[in-house]
N, C-alpha and C positions, 0 to 999 in steps of 0.2 A: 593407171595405164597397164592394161593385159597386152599379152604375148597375141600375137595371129597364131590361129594352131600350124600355118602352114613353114614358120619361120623361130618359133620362139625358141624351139630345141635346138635345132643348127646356131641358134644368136649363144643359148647355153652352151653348148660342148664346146663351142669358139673361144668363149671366156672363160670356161672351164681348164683348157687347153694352156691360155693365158697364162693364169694361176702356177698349172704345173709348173712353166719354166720360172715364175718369179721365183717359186718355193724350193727350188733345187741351194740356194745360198742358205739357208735356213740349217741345214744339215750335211754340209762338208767338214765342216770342221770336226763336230761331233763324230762324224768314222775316223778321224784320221790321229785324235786323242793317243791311239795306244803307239802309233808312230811318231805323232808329233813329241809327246809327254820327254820320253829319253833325247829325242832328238833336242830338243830348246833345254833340257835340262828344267821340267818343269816341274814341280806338287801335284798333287793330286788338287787340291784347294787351288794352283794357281790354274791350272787345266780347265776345273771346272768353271773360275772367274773370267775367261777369255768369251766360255758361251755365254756367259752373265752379264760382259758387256755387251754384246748382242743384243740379248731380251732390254737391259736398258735402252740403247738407242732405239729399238723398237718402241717402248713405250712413249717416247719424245714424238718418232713419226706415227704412230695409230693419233694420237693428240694432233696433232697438226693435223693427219687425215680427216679427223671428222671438222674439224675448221673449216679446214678449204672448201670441204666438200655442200657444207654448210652453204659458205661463202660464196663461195664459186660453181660449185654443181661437182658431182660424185664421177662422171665421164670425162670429165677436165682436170681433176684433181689425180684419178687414175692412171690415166696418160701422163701429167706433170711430173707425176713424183717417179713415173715409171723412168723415166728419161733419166732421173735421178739416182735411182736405183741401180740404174747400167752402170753410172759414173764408179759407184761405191763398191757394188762388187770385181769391176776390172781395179780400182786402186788396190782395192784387199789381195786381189789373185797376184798382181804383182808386189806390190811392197811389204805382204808378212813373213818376215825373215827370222822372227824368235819372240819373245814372247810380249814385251813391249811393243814391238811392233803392232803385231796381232792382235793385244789387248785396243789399241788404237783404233785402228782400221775395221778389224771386226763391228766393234762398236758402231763407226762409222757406218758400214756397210748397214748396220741393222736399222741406223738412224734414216736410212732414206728407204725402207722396205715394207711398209708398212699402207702401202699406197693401194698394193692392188687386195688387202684386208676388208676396211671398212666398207671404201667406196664402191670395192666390189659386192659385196653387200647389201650395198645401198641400191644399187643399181637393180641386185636382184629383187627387191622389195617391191622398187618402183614398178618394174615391168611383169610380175608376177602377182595373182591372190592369194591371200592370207590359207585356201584351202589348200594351194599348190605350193607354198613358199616352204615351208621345212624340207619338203621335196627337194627342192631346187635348191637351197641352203645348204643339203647334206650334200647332193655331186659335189658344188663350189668347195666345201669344204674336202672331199672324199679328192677332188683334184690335187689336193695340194698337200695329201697323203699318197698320194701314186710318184708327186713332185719328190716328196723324202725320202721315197724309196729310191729312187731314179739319184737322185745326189747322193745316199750312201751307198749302194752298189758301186754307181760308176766313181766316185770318188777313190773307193777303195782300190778299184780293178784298175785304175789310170795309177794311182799312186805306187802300185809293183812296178810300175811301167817306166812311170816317168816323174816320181815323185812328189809331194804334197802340195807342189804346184799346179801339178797337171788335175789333181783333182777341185783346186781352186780356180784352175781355167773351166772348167766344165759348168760349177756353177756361175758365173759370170758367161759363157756362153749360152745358159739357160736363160737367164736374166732378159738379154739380148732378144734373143727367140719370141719370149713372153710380150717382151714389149713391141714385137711386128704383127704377133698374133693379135694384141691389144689395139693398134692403129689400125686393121683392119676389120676387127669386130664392131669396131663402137664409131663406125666413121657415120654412121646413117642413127645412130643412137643419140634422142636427144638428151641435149646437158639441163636438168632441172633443176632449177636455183631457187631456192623457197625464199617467199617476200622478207625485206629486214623484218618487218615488225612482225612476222609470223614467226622466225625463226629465232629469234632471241640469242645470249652470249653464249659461247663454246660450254663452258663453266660459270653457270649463276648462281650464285648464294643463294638465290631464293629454290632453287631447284636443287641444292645439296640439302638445305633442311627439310624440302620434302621427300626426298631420296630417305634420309634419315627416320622422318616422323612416321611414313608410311613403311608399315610392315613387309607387304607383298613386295613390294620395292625395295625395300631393305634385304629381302631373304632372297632375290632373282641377283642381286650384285653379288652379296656373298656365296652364293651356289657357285657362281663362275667362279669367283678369287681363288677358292680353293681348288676347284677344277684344275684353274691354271698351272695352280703348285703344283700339284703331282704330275699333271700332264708337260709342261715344261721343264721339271724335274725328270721324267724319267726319258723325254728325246734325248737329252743331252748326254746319261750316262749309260743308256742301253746298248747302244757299237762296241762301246771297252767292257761295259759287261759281258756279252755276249760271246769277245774277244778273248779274255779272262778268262770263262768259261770253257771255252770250246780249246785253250791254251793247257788248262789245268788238263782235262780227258785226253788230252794226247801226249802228254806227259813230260812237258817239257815248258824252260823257263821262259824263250818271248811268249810274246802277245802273237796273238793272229789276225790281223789286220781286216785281210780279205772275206774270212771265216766271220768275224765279228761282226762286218758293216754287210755284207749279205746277208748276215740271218735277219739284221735289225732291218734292213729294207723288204725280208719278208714278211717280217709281222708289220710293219708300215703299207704291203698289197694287202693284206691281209685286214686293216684297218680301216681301209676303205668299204669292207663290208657295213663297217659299226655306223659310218657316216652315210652311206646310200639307205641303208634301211631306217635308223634311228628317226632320221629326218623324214622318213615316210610312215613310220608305226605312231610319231607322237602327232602326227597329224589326224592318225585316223583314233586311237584311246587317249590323245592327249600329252600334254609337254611333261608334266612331272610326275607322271607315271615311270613314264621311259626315263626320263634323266635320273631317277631311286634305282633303277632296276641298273643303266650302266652303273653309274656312280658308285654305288655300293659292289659288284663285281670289281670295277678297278682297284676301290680301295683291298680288297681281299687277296687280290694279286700282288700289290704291295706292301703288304704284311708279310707272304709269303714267299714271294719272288727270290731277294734275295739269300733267302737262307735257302734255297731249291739249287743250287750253285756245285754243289756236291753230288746230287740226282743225276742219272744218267741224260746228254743231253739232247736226248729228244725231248726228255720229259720239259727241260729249262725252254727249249725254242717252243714249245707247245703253250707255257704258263706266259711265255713273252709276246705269243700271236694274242692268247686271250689279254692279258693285259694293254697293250696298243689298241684292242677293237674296242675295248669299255670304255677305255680312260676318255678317246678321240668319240666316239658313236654320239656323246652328247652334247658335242661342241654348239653343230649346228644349231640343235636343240634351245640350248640357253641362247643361242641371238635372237632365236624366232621368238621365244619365250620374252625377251626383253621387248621387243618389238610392241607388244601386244598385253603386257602388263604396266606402262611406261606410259603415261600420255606424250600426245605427238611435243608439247612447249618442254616437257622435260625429259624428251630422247636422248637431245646432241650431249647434255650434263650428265646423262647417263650410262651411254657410251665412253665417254671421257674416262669417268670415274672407275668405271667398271675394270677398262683397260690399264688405266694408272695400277688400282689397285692388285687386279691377275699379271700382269707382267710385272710388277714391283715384285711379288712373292717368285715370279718367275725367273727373276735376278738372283733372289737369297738363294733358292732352292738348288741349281746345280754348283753354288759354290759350299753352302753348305755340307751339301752329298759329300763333296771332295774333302773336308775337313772332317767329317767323319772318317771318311778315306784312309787318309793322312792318319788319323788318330789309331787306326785300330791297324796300319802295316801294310792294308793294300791282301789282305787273309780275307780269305770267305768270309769266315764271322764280322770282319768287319763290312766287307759289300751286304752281308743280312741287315749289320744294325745300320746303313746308311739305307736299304731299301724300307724300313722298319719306320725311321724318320718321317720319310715321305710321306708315307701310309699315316701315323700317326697324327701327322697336322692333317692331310685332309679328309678326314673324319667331321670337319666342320662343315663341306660342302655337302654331302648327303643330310645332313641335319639340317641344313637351311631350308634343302628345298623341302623335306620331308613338314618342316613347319609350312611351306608358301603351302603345301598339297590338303596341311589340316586347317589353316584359313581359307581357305576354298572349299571345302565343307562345309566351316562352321558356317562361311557366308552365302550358304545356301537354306538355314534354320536361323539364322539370326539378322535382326534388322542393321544392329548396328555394324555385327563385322561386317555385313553385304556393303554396306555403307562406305567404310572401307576399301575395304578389297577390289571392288570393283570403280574406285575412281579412274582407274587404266582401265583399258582399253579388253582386262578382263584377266581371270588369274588362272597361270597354266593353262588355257585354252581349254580349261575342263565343258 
């Protein structure tokens, strides 16, 4: 099912739009860390574990997303959970009052947020071709980097105002938004429900040990996992870095709240570059060319990033645009890429896997940080060795794909890798 050229863009920037305001919850909390932290009496490690239950309920809903959607159709499943998602973020805005709290509901919240991810996704697959999909993958995604900006700006700037609530009302008023945006886009959108017997179980064992056995498959899941780690790892701690930073050059002991979640919402506008283009360059030289080239860029910034903390801070918000544009640019990438290296009976187990796996690492990753945090004082050197961390585990994600890109070679001079390699749908769209 193609787009009509005369409706397909306005159906996109409708669900684009969407996106944005589901993705405003995603990153309230994250600005509000250098406020919240003294206020709740929190760690560093406990701070980061509040966005950690987040990414967990998130991974409970992406899993259940691609079920329903499975199940039920990707346009029904969108709107269901979206309904759901309002609930969660208005409970969050009002009931977190310290840190148990938070850790609760947060969670919560993230456990019904995952609705307008996949199935949006899904959607876009459906109604787009394969020539035009990374295109249309990278807005959808590039939407919901414009969304992050939009929640840690105004989070911050509500927060001088009217406190860490007012900035948890805004995401929940985003939410709200999203989902009228949503009931009016997809009202003439049909709901496609793939046959039982074509669609097979959420997660099939026979579909993990081919996930496993096959290489290209093997190395497109691990490419994401560790994407996710550092990309999930550094939303959550870049506002109070940022904050820290811009605290240290002025020369004095608070945090700076507003300074911190502005700059991080401009390398978040700023990041939508990496997403609008990424998803249009690997269409035209291909998937993992481009995801080597961000990949390896982000991992450099997070080597480097943290110990750049002391540098004058332009130089810090200049290393923090480039880092948010790498890390994010190849998001869309690796779905399109999964899409089409993945045969269609072993997508939904795909998906699954892929998600359990990158948000699980998504989970350890900002609590982690904070326990580095915690260990080294909350001192520059120790915000280097916790950025240093990061950087160091995903070093595995460029090496994955960098293997999918030399089996795709070889399975251009050899019978057997071709054999291989190309049982999907085709590797890295070379």
């Amino acid at each position: 099912m193609h787009p009509s050229p005369d409706n397909g863009g306005r159906w996109l920037l409708r669900l684009c739009l969407a996106r944005l305001g589901f993705s405003l919850i995603a990153t309230v909390y994250a600005a509000l860390i250098p406020l919240l932290q003294p206020a709740w009496g929190m760690s560093a490690s406990q701070a980061g574990s509040v966005q950690s239950a987040w990414h967990a309920g998130y991974i409970v809903s992406l899993v259940a997303a691609s079920l329903l959607a499975g199940r039920c159709g990707a346009r029904r499943t969108f709107l269901g959970m979206g309904w759901a998602a309002c609930a969660g973020s208005l409970v969050f805005a009002f009931g977190a009052v310290d840190y148990g709290s938070a850790l609760i509901l947060y969670g919560l919240a993230g456990l019904f947020a995952g609705g307008s991810y996949v199935p949006g996704l899904t959607l876009i697959a459906e109604r787009f071709p394969p020539a035009a999909r990374g295109r249309a993958m990278g807005a959808y995604i590039a939407a919901a980097s414009l969304g992050y900006a939009v929640g840690l700006a105004g989070a911050g700037l509500l927060a001088e105002w009217g406190g860490a609530r007012a900035g948890f009302l805004l995401a929940a008023g985003g939410t709200l938004l999203g989902q009228a945006l949503a009931l009016a886009t997809l009202r003439g959108t049909p709901n496609v429900v793939v046959a039982a017997a074509a669609r097979g179980p959420l997660i099939s064992l026979a579909s993990v040990v081919w996930l496993w056995r096959h290489r290209a498959a093997r190395y497109v899941v691990l490419g994401y996992t560790f994407h996710a780690w550092e990309l999930l790892g550094m939303w959550a701690w870049l506002p109070a870095f940022l904050s820290a930073a811009a605290a240290l050059h002025a020369g004095g002991a608070t945090t700076l709240v507003v300074a911190g979640a502005s700059l991080a919402a401009l390398t978040h506008l700023a990041s939508m570059v990496g997403s609008l283009f990424g998803g249009g360059w690997s269409d035209r030289w291909g998937r993992t060319p481009v995801i080597l080239v961000m990949s390896l860029a982000s991992l450099g910034c997070s080597l480097l990033f943290g110990w750049a903390m002391v540098l004058p801070l332009w130089i810090v918000v200049l290393l923090a645009v480039l880092f948010n544009l790498t890390a994010i640019g190849d998001s869309a990438i690796h779905s399109a890429n999964l899409t089409e290296v993945i045969p269609a009976q072993h997508l939904a187990t795909a998906y699954s896997v892929r998600s359990i796996l990158g948000f699980g690492m998504g989970v350890l990753a900002p609590w982690l940080f904070g326990r580095v945090l915690d260990a080294g004082g909350g001192t520059p050197a120790a915000w280097g060795w916790a950025w240093t961390l990061l950087g160091a585990v995903a070093v595995v994600g460029p090496w994955a794909t960098w293997r999918l890109q030399r089996l795709a070679r070889l399975s251009q001079t050899s019978p057997d890798a071709r054999s291989e390699a190309t049982r999907g749908a085709g590797v890295g769209a070379q």
